[in-house]
N, C-alpha and C positions, 0 to 999 in steps of 0.2 A: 190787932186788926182782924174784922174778919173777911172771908169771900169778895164782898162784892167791895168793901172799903179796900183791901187792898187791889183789886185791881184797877178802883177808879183813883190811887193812889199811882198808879204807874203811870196810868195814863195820863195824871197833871204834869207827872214827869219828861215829858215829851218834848218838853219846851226846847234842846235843842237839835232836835231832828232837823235834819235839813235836805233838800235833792241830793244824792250822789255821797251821805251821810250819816247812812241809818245804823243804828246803834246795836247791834248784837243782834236783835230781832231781825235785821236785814242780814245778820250776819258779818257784816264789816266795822272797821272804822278806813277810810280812806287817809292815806300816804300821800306825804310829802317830797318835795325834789323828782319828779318824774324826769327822764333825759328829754322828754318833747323840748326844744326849743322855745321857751314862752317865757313870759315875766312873771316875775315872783306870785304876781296875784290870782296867775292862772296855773299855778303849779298843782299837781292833785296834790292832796291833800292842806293844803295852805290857805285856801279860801275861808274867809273870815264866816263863820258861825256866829250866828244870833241867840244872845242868850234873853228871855222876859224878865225883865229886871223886879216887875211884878209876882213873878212867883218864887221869888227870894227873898230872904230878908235883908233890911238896910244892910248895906255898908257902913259900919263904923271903922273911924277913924283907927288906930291903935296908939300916934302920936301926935305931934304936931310940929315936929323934927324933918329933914329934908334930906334924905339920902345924895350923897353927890356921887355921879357912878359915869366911867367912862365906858365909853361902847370900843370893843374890836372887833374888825369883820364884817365882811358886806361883799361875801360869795352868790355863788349861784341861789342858794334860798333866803340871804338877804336876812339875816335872824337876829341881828344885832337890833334893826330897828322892828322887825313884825312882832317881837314880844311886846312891846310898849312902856318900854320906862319912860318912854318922852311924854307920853301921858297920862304918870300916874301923878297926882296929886302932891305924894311925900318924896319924891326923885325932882334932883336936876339933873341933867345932864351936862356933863361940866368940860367935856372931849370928848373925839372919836378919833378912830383909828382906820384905816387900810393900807395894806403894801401897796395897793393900784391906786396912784393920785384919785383918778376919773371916779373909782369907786367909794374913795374917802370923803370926796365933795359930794356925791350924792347922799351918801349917809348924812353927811352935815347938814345938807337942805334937808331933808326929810326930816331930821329930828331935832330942828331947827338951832342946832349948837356951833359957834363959832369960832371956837377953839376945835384944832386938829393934830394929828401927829402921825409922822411917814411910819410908827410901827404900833405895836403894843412894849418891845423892849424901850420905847420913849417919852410914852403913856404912862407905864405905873409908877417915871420917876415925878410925876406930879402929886405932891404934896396936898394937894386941895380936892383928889379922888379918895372915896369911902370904899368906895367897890368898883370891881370891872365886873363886863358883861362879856366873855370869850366867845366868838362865834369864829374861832380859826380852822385848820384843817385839824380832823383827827387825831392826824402822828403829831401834831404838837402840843395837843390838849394837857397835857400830864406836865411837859416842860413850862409850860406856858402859865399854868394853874400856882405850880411851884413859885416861880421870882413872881409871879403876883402878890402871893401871901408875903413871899419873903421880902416885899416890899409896902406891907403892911395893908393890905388888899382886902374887904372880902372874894369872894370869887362866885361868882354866877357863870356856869358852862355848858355846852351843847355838850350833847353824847358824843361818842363814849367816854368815858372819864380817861382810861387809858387805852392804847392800842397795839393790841397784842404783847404789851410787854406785862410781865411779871413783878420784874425788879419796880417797876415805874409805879407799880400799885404803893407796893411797899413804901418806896420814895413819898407819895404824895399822901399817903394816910398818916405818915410820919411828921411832913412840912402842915399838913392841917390840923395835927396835935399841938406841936413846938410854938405856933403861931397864935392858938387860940382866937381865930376868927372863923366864919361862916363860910362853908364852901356847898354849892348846893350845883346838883347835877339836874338841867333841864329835860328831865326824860317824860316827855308829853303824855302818854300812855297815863299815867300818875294820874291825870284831868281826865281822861276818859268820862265821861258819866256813870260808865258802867263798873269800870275797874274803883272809880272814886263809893260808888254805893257798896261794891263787893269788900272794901276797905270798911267803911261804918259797918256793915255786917256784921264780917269776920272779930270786930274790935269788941263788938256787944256778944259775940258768941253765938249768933246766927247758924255756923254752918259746923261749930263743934270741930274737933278734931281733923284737919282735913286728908283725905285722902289722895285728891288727884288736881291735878290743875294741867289746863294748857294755855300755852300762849303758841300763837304763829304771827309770824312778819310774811308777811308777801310782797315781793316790790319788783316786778318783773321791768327788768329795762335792755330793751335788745340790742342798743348800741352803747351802753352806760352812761355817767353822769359823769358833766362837767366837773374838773376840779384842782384843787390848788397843786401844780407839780403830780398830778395824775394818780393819786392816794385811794382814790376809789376803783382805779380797776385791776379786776381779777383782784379784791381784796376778800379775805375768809369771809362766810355771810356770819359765821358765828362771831366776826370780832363787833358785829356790830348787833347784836341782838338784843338789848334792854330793851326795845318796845317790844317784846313779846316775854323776856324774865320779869318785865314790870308786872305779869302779870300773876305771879306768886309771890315776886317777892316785894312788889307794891303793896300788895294787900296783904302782908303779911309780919315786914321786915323781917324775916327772918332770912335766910337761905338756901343755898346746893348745897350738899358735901362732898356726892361725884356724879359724874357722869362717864355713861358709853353713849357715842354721839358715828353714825353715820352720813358717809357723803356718797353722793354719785354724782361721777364725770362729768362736764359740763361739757355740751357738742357749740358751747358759745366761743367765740376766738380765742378773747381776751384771758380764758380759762386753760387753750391749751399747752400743755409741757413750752415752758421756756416763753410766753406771754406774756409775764406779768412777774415784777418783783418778787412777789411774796413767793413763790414758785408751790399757788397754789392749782388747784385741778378742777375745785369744785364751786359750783354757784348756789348748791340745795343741799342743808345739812339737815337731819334729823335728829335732834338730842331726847336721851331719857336719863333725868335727871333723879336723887335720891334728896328727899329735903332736908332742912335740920328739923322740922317735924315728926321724920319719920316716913312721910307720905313719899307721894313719886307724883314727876310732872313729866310732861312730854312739850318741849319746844323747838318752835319751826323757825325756819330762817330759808328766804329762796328770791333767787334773783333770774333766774330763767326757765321760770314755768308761768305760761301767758294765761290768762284769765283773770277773775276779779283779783285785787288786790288788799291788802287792808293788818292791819292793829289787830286783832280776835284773841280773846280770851274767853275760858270758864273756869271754872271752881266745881268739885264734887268734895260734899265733907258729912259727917257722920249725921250729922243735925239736919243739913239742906244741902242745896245748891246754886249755882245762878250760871243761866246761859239766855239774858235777855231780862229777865226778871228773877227775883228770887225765888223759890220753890221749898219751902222744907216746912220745918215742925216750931218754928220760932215765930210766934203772931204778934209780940211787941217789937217792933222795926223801930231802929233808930229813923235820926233825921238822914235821907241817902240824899237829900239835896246839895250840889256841889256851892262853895263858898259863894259869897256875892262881888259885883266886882267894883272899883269907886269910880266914882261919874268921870265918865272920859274914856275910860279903858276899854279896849273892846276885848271880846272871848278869844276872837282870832282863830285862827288853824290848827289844826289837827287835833278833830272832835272839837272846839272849840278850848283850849289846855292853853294856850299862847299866854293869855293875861293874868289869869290864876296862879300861872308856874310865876312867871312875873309880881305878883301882889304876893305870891306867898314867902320868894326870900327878900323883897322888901320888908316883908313885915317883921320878918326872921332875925334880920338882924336889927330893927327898929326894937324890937321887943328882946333883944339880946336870947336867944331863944335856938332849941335844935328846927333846921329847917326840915321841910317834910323828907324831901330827898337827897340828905347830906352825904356827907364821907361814904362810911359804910355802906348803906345802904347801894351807891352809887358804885363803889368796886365789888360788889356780892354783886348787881345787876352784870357788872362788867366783865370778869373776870372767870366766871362759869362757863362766858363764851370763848374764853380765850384758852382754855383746856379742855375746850368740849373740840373745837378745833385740833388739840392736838392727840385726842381720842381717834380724830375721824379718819386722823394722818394716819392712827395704827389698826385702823380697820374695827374700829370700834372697843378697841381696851377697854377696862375699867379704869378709871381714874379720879385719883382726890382733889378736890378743890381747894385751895386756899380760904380760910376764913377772915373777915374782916369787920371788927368791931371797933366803936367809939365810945 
């Protein structure tokens, strides 16, 4: 491409910009689950993003098969149903699940399924589900992910794969070998526009060898967020960092191998000495990571510093770069248009990623196939934060990270 085609090339690409969601160029992507008291629809970053269905290409089909998939979960951000399997095409929804009756029945009105069950341990003994959709707390993602497969499951799940634990990586990279089914970890970030075009880049050789990459999470909440048995407060910000590792290691599948990772104090309650189970201190870590490239990445994680908030990544590598658009020495550009989505579906929330994450491990296992964000990839996102955390404990150690391959 040259000059003026590429930049009248970005600019097509505009198509999901939106108020309150501007994509790199503004410097953000805006965040989900804010503690404001509000409903799901008014949560920052959850409002449903419009994608021009026009400046994509069709939707085709991949089968003509019908996934049957039961939904758990219907918490504070309500994720079981705002991805939309109830409206994709190749899905039925065949159950749902909540511990809170009052929250089970609305899920079932909302994603108009009439079969129910008081848990998910009661759900994945139905025999006529292909796949669950987990939207439980956190600390039981890992447990939870396990007797699903081991009850012949695929596994569609909210971040993080596992929480804080080590052994539980191990555990479940193991149970999604043994089981030989599809386990795919919804790390929104992946759908970006931006991170999704820094991915086709880096895939055709755009940016060459890379040297640096950042990712930051900012998610400032001054009284915390609602949650299941109270899992979110005063929890590490590193245990939860994948939307900001997405953003090397999405665009790159590869890795960390160590980190030195610092914290400072948190003057928020819930942070100080003896507040909080984890019997952590800090709400703002700083990591600087080592890749399996060779390069170095620096990511942020912060829950109590006020200002904008947002998903942000960039990329610096030997060939180009990208912080909003691409920049380098590479003038044949793949296609950086994100998938298309099937009639019904909406783009949904954060950056518009909701439906894509959604059509992409439907299709995954329709098409028996690795999904984009599976195993590995998903404990490499995970798992970096959970030793970068315990870097921060020693005042910034070096430390090795566990690798994890499929």
């Amino acid at each position: 491409m040259e000059k003026e085609e590429l930049k009248n090339y970005f600019s097509r690409r505009n198509f999901v910009r939106t108020a309150g969601l501007g994509v790199m160029a503004a410097g953000l992507q805006q965040i989900g689950c804010s503690g404001r008291k509000k409903s799901s629809a008014a949560i920052d970053g959850l409002e449903n993003v419009t994608v021009k269905q026009d400046s994509l290409k069709p939707w085709v089909p991949v089968s003509d098969k019908k996934l049957r998939v039961g939904l758990v979960g219907y918490g504070v951000c309500k994720f079981s149903a705002a991805f939309g399997f109830q409206n994709h095409p190749n899905v039925e929804v065949v159950a749902v699940s909540d511990l809170f009756p009052d929250r089970c029945a609305e899920l079932a009105k909302i994603t108009k399924c009439k079969k129910t069950y008081p848990s998910l341990e009661e759900l994945i003994k139905d025999k006529n589900i292909d796949a669950v959709m987990i939207s439980t707390d956190a600390p039981s993602h890992a447990h939870h992910a396990i007797i699903t497969l081991q009850h012949g499951k695929h596994v569609a799940i909210n971040v993080p794969a596992v929480f804080g634990s080590l052994e539980d990586a191990d555990r479940l990279l193991e149970e999604v070998k043994k089981s030989g089914l599809k386990y795919m970890m919804f790390e929104t970030s992946s759908f970006h526009e931006d991170l999704y075009a820094m991915r086709q880049i880096y895939k055709a050789g755009g940016f060459g060898e890379l040297v640096y990459s950042e990712g930051e999470y900012w998610h400032y909440s001054e009284k915390g967020i609602d949650s299941y048995k109270g899992w979110r407060h005063g929890m590490p910000p590193m245990w939860y960092l994948t939307h900001a590792s997405a953003y090397h290691i999405g665009v790159t599948d590869g890795s960390f191998t160590e980190v030195s990772c610092l914290g400072m104090p948190s003057y928020m309650e819930r942070y100080l000495p003896g507040n909080n189970k984890y019997n952590n201190r800090f709400a703002s870590q700083i990591a600087l990571f080592r890749t399996s490239e060779g390069g170095m990445a620096r990511m942020c994680r912060s829950s109590d510093t006020p200002g904008f908030g947002g998903e942000i990544g960039r990329i610096r590598g030997q060939k180009g770069s990208y912080y909003g658009k691409y920049q380098g020495l590479e003038k044949d550009l793949p296609d950086l248009d994100r998938p298309s989505l099937p009639p019904g579906v909406a783009a949904g929330g954060h950056g518009g990623s909701h439906g894509m994450l959604m059509d992409e491990f439907v299709s995954s296992v329709l098409q028996d196939r690795k999904p984009l964000v599976d195993v590995a990839i998903s404990l490499n996102m995970t798992v970096c934060g959970i030793v970068a955390h315990q870097s921060s404990m020693k005042d910034g150690e070096t430390m090795k990270i566990p690798q994890f391959k499929f």
